[in-house]
DRENTOR-718581 format. One line per 4 residues: number of its first residue (from 0); for each residue x negated, y negated, z of N, C-alpha, C, O. Coordinates in nm, 2 decimals. Atoms other than C-alpha are relative to their C-alpha. Layout:
NUM = X/Y/Z/X/Y/Z/X/Y/Z/X/Y/Z  ...;
END
This chain:
0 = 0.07/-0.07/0.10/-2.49/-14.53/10.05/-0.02/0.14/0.05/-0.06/0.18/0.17  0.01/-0.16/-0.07/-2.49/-14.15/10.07/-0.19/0.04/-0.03/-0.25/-0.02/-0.13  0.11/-0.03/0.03/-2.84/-14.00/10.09/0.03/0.16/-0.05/0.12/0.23/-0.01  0.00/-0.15/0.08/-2.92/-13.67/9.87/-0.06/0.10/0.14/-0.13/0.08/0.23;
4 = 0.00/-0.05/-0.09/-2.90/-13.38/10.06/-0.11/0.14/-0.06/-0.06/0.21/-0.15  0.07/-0.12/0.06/-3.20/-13.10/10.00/-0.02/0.11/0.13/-0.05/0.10/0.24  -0.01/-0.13/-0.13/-3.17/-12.74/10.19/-0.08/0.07/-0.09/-0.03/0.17/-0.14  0.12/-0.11/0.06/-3.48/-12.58/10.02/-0.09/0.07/0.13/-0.10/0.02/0.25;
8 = 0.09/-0.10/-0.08/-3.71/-12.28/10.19/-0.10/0.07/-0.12/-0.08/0.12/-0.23  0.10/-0.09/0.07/-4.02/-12.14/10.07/-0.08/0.07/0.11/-0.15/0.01/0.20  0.00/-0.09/-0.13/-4.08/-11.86/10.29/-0.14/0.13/-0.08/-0.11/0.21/-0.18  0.10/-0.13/0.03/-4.43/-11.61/10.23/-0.06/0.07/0.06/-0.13/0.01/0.14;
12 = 0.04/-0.04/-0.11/-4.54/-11.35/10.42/0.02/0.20/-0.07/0.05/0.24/-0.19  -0.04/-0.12/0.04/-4.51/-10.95/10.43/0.09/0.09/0.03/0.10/0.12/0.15  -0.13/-0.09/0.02/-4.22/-10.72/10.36/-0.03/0.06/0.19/-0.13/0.11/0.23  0.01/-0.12/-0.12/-4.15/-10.55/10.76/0.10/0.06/-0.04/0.08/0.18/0.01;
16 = -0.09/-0.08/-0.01/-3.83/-10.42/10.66/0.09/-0.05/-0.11/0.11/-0.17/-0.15  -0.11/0.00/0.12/-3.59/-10.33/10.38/0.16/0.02/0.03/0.18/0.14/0.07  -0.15/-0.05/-0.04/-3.21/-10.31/10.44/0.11/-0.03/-0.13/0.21/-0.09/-0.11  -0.10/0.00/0.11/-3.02/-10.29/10.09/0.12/0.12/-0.02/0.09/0.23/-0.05;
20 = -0.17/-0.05/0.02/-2.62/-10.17/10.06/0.01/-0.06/-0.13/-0.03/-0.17/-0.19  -0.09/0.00/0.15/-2.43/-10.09/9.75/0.18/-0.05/0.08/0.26/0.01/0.15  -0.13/0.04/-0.02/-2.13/-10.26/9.81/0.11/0.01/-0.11/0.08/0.07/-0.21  -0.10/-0.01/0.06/-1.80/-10.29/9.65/-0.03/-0.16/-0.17/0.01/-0.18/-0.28;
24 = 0.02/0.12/0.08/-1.92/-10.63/9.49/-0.12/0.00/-0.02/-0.17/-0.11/-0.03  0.16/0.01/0.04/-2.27/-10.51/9.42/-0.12/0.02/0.09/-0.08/0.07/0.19  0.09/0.00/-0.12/-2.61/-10.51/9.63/0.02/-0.08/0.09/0.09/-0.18/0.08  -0.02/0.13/-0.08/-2.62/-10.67/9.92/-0.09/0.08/0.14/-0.10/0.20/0.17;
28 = 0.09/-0.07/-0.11/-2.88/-10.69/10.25/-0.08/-0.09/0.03/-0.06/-0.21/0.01  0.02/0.13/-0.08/-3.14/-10.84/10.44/-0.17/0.04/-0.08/-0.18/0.12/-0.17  0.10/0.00/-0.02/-3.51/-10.85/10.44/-0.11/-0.06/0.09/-0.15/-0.17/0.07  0.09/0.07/-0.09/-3.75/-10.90/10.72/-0.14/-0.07/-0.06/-0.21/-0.01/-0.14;
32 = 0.11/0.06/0.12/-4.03/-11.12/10.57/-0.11/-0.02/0.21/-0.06/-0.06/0.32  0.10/0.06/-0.12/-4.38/-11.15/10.89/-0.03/-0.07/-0.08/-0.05/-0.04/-0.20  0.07/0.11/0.04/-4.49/-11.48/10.84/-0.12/-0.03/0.03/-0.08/-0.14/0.09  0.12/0.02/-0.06/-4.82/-11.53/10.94/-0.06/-0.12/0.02/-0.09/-0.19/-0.08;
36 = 0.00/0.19/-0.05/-4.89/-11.88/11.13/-0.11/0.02/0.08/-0.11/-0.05/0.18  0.09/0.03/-0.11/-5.19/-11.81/11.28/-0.13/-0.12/0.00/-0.17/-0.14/-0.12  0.10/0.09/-0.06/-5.47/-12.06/11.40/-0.15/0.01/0.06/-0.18/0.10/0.13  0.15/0.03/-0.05/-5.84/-12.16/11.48/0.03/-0.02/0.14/0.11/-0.12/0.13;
40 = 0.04/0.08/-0.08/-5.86/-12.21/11.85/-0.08/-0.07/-0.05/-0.16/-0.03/-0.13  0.12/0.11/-0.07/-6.05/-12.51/11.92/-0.09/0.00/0.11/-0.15/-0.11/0.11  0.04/0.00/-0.10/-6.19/-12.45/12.19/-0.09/0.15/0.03/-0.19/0.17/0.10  0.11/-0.12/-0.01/-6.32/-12.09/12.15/-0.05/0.05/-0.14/-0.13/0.14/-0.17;
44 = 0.04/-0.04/0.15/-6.33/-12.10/11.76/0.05/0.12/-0.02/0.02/0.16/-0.13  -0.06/-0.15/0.07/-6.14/-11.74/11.74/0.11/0.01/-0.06/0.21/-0.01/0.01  -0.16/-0.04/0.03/-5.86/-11.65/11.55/0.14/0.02/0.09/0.15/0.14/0.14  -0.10/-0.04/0.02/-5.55/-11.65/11.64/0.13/0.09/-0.04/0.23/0.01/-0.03;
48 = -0.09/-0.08/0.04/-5.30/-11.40/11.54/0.17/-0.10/0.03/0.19/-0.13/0.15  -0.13/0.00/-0.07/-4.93/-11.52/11.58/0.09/0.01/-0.12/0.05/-0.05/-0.22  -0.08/-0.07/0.09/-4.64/-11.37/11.35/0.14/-0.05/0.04/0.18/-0.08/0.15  -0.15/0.03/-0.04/-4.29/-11.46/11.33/0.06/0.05/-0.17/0.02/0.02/-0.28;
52 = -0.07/-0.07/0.05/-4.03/-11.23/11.19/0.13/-0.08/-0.03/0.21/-0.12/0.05  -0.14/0.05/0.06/-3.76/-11.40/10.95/0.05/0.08/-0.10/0.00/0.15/-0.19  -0.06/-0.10/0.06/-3.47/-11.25/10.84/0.09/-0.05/-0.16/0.17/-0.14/-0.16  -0.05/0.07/0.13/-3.37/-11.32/10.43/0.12/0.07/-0.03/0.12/0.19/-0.02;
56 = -0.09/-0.06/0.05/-3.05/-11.25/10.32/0.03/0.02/-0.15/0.04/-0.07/-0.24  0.00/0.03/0.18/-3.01/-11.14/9.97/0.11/0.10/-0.08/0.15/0.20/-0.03  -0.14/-0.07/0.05/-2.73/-11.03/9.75/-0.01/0.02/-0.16/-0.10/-0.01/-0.24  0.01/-0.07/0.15/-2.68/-10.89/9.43/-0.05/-0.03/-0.11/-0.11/0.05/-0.18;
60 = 0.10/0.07/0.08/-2.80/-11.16/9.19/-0.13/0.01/0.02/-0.20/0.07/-0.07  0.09/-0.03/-0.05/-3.09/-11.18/9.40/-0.09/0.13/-0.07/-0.19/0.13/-0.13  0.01/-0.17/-0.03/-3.11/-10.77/9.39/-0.03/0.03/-0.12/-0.10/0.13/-0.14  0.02/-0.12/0.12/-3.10/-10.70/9.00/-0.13/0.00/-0.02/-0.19/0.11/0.01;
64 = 0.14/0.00/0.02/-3.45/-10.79/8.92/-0.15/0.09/0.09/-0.26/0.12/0.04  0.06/-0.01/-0.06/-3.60/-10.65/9.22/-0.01/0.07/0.11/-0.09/0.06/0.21  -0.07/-0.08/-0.13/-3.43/-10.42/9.45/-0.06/0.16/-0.06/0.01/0.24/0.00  0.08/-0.10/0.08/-3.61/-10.12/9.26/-0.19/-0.02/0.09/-0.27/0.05/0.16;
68 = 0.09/0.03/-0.08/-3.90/-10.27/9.37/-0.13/-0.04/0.13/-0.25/-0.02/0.16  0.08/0.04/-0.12/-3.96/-10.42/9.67/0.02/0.12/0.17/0.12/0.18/0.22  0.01/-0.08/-0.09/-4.08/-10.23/9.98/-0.11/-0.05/0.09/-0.20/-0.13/0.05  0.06/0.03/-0.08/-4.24/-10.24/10.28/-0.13/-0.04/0.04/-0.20/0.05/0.06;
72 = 0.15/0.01/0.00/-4.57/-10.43/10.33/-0.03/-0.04/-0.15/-0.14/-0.02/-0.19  0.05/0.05/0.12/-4.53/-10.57/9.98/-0.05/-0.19/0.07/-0.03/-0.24/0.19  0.01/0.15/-0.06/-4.64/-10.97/10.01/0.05/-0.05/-0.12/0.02/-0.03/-0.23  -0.11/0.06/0.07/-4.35/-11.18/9.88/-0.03/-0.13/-0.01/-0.13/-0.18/0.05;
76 = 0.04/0.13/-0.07/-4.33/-11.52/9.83/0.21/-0.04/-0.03/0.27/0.01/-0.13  -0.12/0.00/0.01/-3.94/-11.63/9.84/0.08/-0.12/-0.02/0.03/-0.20/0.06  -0.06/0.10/-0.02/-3.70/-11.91/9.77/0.11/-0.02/0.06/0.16/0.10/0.07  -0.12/-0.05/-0.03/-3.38/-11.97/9.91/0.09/-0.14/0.08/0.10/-0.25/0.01;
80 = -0.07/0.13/-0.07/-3.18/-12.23/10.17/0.03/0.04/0.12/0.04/0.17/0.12  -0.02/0.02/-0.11/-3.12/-12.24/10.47/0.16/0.06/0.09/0.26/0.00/0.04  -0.18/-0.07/-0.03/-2.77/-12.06/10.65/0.00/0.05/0.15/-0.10/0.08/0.22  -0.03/-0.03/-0.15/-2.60/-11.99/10.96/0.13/0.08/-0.02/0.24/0.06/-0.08;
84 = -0.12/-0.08/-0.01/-2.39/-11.70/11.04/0.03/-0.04/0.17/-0.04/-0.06/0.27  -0.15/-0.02/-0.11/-2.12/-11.72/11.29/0.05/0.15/0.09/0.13/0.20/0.02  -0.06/-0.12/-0.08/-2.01/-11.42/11.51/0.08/0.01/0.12/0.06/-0.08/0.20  -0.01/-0.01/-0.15/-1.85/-11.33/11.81/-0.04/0.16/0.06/-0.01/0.26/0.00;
88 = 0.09/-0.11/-0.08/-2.04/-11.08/12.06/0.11/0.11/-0.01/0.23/0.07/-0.03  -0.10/-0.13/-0.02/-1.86/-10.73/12.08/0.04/0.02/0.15/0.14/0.07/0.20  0.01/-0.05/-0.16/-1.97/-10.72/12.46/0.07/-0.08/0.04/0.18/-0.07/0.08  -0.09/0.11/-0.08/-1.90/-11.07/12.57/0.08/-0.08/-0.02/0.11/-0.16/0.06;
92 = -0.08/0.10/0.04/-1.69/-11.23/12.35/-0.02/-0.12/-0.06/0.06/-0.18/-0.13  0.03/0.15/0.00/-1.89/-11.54/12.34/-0.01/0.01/-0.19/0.00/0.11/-0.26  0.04/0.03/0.14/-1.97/-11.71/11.98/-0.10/0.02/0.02/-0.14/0.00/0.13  0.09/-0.03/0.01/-2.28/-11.62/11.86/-0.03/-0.09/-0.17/0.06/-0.13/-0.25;
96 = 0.02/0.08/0.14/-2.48/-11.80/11.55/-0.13/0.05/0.01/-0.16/0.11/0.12  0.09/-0.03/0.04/-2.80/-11.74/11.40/-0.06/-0.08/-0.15/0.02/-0.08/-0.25  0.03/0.07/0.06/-3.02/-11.94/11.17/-0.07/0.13/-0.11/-0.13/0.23/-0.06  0.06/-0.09/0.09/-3.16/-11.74/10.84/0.01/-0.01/-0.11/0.13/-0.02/-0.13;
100 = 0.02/0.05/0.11/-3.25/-11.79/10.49/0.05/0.09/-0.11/0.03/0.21/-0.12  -0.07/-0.09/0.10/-3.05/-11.68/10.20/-0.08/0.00/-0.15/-0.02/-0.08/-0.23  0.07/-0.06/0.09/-3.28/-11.58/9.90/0.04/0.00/-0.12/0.13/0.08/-0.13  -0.04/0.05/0.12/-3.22/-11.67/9.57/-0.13/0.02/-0.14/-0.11/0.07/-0.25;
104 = 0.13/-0.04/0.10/-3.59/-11.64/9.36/-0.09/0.07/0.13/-0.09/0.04/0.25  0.08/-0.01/-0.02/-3.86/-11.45/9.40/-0.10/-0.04/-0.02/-0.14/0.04/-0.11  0.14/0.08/0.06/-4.19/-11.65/9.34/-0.07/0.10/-0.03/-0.04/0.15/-0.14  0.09/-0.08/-0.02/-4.44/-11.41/9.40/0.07/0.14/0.08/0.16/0.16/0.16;
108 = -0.04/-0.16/-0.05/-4.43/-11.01/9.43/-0.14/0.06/0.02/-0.20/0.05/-0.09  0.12/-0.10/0.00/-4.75/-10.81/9.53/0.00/0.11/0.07/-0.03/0.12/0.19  0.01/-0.15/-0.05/-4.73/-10.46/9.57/-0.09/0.04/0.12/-0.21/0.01/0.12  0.11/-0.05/-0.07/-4.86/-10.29/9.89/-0.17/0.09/-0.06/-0.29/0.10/-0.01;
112 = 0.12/-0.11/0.10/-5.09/-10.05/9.64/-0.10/-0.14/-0.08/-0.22/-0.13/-0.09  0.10/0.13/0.06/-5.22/-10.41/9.47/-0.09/-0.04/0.08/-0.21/-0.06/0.04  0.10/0.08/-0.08/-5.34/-10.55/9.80/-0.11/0.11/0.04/-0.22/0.08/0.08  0.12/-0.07/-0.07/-5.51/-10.25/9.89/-0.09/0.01/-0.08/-0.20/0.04/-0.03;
116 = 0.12/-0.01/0.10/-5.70/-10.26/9.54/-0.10/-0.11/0.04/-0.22/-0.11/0.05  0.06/0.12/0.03/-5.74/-10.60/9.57/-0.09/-0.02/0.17/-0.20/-0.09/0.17  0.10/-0.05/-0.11/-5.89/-10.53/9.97/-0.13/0.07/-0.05/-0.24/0.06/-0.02  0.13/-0.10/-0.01/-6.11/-10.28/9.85/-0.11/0.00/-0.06/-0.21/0.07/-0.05;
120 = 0.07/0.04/0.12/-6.26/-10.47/9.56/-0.06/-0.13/0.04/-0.14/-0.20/-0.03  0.06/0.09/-0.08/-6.35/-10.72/9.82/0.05/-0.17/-0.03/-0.02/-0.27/0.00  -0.05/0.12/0.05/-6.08/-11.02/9.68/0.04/-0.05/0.13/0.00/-0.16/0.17  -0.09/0.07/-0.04/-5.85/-11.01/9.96/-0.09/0.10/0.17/-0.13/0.22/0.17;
124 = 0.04/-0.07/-0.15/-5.97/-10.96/10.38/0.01/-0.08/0.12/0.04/-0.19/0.10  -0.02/0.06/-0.13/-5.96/-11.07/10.72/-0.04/-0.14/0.00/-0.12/-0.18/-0.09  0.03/0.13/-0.04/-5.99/-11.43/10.86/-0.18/0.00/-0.02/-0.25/0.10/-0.04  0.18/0.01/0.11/-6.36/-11.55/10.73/-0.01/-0.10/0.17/0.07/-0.18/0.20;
128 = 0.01/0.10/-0.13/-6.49/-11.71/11.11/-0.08/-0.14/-0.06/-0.08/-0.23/0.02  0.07/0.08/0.05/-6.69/-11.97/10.88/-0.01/-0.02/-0.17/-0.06/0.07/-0.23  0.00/-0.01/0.14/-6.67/-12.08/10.52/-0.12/0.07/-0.05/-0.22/0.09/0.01  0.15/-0.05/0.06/-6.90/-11.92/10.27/-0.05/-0.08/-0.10/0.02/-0.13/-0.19;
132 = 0.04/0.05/0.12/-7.13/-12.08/10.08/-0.12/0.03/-0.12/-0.21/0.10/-0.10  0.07/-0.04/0.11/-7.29/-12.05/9.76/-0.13/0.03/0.03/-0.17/-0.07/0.08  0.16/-0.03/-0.01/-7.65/-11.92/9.80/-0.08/-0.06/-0.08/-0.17/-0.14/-0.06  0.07/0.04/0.12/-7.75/-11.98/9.46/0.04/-0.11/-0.06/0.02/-0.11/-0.18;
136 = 0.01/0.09/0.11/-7.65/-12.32/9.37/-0.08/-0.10/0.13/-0.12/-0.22/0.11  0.08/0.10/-0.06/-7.83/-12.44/9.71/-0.13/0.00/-0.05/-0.17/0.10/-0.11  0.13/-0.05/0.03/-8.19/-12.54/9.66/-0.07/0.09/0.05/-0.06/0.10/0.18  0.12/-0.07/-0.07/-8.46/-12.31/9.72/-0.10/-0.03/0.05/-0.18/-0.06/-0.04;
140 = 0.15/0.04/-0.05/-8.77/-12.38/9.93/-0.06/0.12/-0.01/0.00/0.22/-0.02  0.11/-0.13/0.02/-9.10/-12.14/9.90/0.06/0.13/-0.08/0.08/0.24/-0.04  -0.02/-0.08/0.10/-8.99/-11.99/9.60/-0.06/0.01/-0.13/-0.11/-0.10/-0.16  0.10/0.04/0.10/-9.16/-11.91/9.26/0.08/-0.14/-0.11/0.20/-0.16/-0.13;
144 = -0.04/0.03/0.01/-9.18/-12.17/9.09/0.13/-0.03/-0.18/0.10/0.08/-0.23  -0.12/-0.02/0.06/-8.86/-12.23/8.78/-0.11/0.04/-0.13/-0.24/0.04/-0.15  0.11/-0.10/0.14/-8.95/-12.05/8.44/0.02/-0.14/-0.11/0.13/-0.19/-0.11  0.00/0.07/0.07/-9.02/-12.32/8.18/0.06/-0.03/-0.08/0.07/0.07/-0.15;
148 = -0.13/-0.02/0.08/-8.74/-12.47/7.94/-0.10/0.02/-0.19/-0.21/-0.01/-0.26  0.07/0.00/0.18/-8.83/-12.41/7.56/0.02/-0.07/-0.04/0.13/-0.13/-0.03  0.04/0.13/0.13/-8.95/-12.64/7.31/0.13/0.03/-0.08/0.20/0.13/-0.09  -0.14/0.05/0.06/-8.67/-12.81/7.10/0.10/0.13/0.00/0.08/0.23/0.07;
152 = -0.14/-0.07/0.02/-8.34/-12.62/6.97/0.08/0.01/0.10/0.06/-0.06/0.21  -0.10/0.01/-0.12/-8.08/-12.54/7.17/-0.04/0.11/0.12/-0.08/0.22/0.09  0.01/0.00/-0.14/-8.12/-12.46/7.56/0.10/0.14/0.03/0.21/0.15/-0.02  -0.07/-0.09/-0.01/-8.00/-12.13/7.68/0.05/-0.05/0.14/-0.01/-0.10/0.23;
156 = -0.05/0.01/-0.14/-7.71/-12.16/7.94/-0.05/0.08/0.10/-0.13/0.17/0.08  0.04/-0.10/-0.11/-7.76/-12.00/8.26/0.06/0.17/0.03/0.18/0.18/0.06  -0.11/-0.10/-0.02/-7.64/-11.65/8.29/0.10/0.03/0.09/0.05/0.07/0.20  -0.10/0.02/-0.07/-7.30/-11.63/8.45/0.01/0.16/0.02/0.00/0.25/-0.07;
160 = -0.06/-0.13/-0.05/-7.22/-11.32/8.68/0.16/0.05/-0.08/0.25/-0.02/-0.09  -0.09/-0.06/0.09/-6.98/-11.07/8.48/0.13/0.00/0.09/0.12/0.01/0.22  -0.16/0.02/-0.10/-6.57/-11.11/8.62/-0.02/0.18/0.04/-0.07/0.26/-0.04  -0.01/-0.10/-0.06/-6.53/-10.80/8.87/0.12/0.01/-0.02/0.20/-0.09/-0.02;
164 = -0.13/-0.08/0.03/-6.23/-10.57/8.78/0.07/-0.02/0.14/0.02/-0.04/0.25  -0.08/0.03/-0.13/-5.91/-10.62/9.00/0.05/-0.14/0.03/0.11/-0.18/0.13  0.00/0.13/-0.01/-5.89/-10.95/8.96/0.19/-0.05/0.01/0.26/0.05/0.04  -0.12/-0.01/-0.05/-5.52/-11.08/9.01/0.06/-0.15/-0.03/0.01/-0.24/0.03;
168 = -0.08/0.08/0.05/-5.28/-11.32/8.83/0.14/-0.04/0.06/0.25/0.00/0.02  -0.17/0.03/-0.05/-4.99/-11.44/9.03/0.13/-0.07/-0.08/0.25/-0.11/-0.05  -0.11/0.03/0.11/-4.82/-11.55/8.76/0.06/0.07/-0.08/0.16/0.04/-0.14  -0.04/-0.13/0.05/-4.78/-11.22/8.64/0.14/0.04/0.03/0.24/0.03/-0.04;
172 = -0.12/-0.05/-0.13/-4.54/-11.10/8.92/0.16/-0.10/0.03/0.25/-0.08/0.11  -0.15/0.07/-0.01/-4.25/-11.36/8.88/0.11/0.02/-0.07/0.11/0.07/-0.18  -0.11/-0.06/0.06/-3.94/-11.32/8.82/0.14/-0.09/-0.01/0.24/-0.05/-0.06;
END
């Protein structure tokens, strides 16, 4: 019995580097994607930081939709498979290989000028050392006490805080 064979990648992280050629057969080039894998110690509760630089290769299909576009410090989200180039060294001769992902959709696009709205508007920010929690839906102790509900008809809902501008649809951005 043969088993099905799946070579999928879903790779997200932010643009470090752009490298697109006009070739004879169209665009063609790479993309450095930082991935960001960082972690909670356990042990001292601090963040982590740790980054790993993968390189996407992407070619002209890839390119029409989005080679206008994309630049440095944008945050991508990418699809693609899995590939190995082959080489031999210039110096020593030896074979050389390399493992790196060939790029096919882009899921998600977010402009560097987006994140910085979306930073400044207080959506998007640094590692949070502790969840947050709602203030206002815990109870209150030594507080006045609630305002009385009114006699029959209908019950007014509670008033819901107004949506803050900036807000951000990643569904938007695909392509």
């Amino acid at each position: 019995m043969k088993m099905a064979k799946k070579n999928d990648v879903c790779i997200s992280g932010n643009i470090s580097n752009v490298d697109v050629k006009n070739g004879q057969r169209g665009y063609f080039g790479s993309l450095s994607i930082a991935v960001d894998d960082g972690y909670r110690d356990q042990q001292t509760q601090q963040w982590v930081d740790r980054v790993y630089f993968v390189e996407v290769k992407v070619a002209d299909k890839f390119l029409k939709s989005v080679k206008a576009t994309l630049a440095k410090g944008d945050y991508v989200e990418i699809e693609g498979k899995l590939v190995v180039e082959k080489w031999k060294d210039k110096d020593t001769q030896q074979d050389r290989q390399a493992m790196k992902v060939q790029g096919y959709r882009v899921a998600v696009h977010i402009p560097k000028a987006a994140k910085d709205c979306l930073k400044a508007a207080g959506f998007l920010g640094a590692q949070q050392t502790a969840p947050q929690t709602n203030q206002q839906a815990a109870p209150q102790h030594n507080q006045q006490p609630a305002q009385p509900q009114q006699q029959g008809g209908y019950q007014s809902a509670p008033q819901q805080p107004a949506p803050q501008p900036g807000g951000f649809n990643e569904g938007a951005y695909n392509y």
